[in-house]
Residue, then its C-alpha position, 0 to 999 in steps of 0.5 A: x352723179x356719175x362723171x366721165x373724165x377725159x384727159x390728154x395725159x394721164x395725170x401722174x406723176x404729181x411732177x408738174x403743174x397740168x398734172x397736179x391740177x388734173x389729179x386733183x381734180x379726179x381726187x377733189x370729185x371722188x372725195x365730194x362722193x362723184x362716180x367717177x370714169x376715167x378716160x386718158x390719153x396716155x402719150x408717148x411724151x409723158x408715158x406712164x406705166x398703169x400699174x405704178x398709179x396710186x391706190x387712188x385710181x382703185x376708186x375709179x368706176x373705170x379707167x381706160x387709157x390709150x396710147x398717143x404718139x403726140x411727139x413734135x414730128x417736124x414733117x408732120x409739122x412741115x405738111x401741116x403749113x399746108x393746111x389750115x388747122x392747129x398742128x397744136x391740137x391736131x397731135x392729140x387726135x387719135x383714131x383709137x380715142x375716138x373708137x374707145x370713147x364711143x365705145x364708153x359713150x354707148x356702154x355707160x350713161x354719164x351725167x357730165x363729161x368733163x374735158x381736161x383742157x381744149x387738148x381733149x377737145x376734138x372729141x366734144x363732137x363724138x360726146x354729142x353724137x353718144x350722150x345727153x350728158x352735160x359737156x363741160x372743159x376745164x380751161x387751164x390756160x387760155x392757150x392761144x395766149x401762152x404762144x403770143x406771148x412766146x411770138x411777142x419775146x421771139x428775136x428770130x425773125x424766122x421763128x416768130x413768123x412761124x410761132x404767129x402762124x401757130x398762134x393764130x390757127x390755135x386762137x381760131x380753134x380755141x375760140x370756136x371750140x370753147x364756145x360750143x361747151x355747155x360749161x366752162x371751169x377756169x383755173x383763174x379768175x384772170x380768164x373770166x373776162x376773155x372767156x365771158x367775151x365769147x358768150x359761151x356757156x356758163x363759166x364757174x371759177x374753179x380755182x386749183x386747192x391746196x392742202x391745208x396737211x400740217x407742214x412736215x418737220x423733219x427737213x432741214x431747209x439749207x437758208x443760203x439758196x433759191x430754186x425754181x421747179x416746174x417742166x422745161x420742155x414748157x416753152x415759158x419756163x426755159x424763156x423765163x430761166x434764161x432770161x433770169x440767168x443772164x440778166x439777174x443771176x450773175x450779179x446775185x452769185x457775185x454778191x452772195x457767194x455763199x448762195x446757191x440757185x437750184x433749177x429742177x424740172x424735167x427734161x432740162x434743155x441742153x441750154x439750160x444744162x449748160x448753166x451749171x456752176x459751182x453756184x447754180x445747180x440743174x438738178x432736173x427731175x425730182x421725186x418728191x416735190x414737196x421734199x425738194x422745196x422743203x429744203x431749199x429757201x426762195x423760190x423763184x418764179x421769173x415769167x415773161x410769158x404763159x397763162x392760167x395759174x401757176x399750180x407750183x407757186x400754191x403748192x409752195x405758198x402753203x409750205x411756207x415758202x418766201x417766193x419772188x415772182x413776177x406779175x405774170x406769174x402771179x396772175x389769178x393769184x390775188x396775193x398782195x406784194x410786200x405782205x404774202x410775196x415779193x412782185x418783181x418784173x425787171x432784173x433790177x427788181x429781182x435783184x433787190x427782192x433776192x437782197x432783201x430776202x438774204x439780209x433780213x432772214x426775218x422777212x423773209x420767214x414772215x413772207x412764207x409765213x403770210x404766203x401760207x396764211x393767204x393760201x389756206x384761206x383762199x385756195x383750201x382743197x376740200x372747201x373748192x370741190x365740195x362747192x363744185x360738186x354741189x354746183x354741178x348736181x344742181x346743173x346737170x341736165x334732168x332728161 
């Protein structure tokens, strides 16, 4: 089965959640015996050198990358007020992804051409025009949901006005565009509903695998900390970081003063840098994901707003992680509370996990140990895009 790939980044470094998710995704089709094409924006902000990719990119049919400059650029942001579209999407529009994708369209035939997100969306229409091939997008997130949530918690009155004018415009876009798909493949379950409400095409649970690889032993996990890692130039994750600093951490840091929390990801807003203390440590980026969490204890994931499913929460479940979370982040993640992580929404609730897992280390190691056993049974890596790949040899089109 021969699949093109378009995606609005190239999906390496493995740093960050869209980036783990995409990789896998290309790795998880190679792996079930796909022909795999690769086309991928390759933007100014998450700039990659082609030559530093993995040995897996060698088993591509192709790969070809074009540059974007999708960087905020406030006047565009200001002219875009006049107009009725997306200033979310319309960053990702490229006249040279455009000219390469017809080009790749009218060289190759394809059975599926598979949208990394509604980011490479804009292009559906030229996928139309160029082939008979099967269209489908991988939904990692309900978007236009994301930035409600950022206008729901937004104080200013400036800001959420215009986060609702942003919000709206992309909702308009997001419903109408996904409604034109042949095939929708959700990350989380959570996102069936919505998307079933729309009478689009015909939507599969994709879920995000883990790797069942034995758990290295080699690293020495220091007991006396907690850590969170994911992008911060992801608006939730700076809300949700913020908020835990000020309305949990410092009770914690006072109670605990043996206790160090650990804030990785890149590029770590000047607020957040800011926060730095002898008891909390903003580390930034990190190399090695799984290194990092290794040697660190509880990982903390303090959500307030966003969607889709949390990539770094599987990852650290199967390293045997105790993680405190809140319900939104857990979302399309069916672990039960008190057995495979502890739920907590409010700063009290955190305050009391964080406790407990301190006090009673004993808990707090069979938490991990449940959060791995849940993950491995429901999120196994090979078994997810083996039923994929099945799936989508039986749905492609037949001329």
């Amino acid at each position: 089965m021969k699949i093109l790939l378009l995606t609005p980044r190239i999906p390496y470094p493995l740093r960050d959640g869209g980036a783990i998710a995409m990789n896998q995704m290309l790795e998880g089709l190679l792996d079930a015996g796909a022909s795999v094409t690769l086309l991928a924006m390759n933007t100014a902000r998450h700039w990659v050198e082609p030559e530093t990719l993995p040995s897996v990119y060698n088993r591509l049919q192709q790969m070809e990358t074009v540059y974007i400059n999708n960087s905020i650029n406030p006047f565009s942001a200001f002219l875009n007020l006049f107009t009725d579209k997306s200033y979310n999407i319309s960053r990702f529009i490229n006249k040279d992804f455009a000219q390469q994708l017809r080009k790749m369209l009218q060289a190759q035939e394809y059975d599926l051409i598979l949208f990394e997100s509604i980011y490479t969306s804009p292009y559906l229409w030229i996928a139309r025009e160029h082939s008979n091939a099967l269209c489908a997008c991988r939904v990692h997130n309900i978007e236009h949901q994301i930035w409600q949530h950022l206008c729901d918690n937004e104080q200013s009155f400036l800001k959420k006005k215009y986060l609702r004018l942003l919000t709206s415009r992309l909702k308009n876009y997001e419903i109408d565009i996904l409604k034109k798909f042949d095939l929708l493949l959700p990350i989380s379950v959570k996102e069936v509903p919505f998307l079933e409400e729309l009478k689009a095409g015909s939507i599969w649970h994709v879920p995000f695998g883990v790797d069942a690889t034995p758990l290295q032993t080699d690293i020495d996990q220091d007991p006396n900390t907690c850590y969170h890692i994911g992008s911060m130039d992801w608006a939730p994750n700076v809300e949700g970081i913020e908020w835990f600093l000020n309305e949990v951490w410092d009770h914690i840091k006072a109670s605990f003063p043996e206790v160090t929390f650990y804030v990785a990801g890149k590029n770590m807003p000047a607020r957040i840098l800011s926060k730095r203390s002898p008891q909390t440590e903003v580390v930034g980026e990190v190399d090695d994901f799984i290194a990092f969490s290794l040697s660190k204890n509880i990982l903390i994931v303090p959500l307030r707003s966003g969607a889709g499913i949390r990539v770094k929460i599987l990852e650290a479940m199967a390293l045997g992680k105790p993680i405190v979370a809140t319900s939104m982040a857990m979302e399309g993640i069916p672990a039960q509370h008190d057995k495979d992580v502890l739920i907590a929404n409010t700063p009290d609730e955190f305050k009391q996990a964080l406790i407990r897992c301190f006090q009673d280390t004993g808990f707090a190691q069979q938490l991990g140990s449940n959060a791995r056993d849940f993950v491995l049974l429901n999120f196994d890596k090979q078994q997810v895009y083996s039923a994929l790949y099945e799936q989508l040899q039986k749905h492609q089109r037949v001329e």
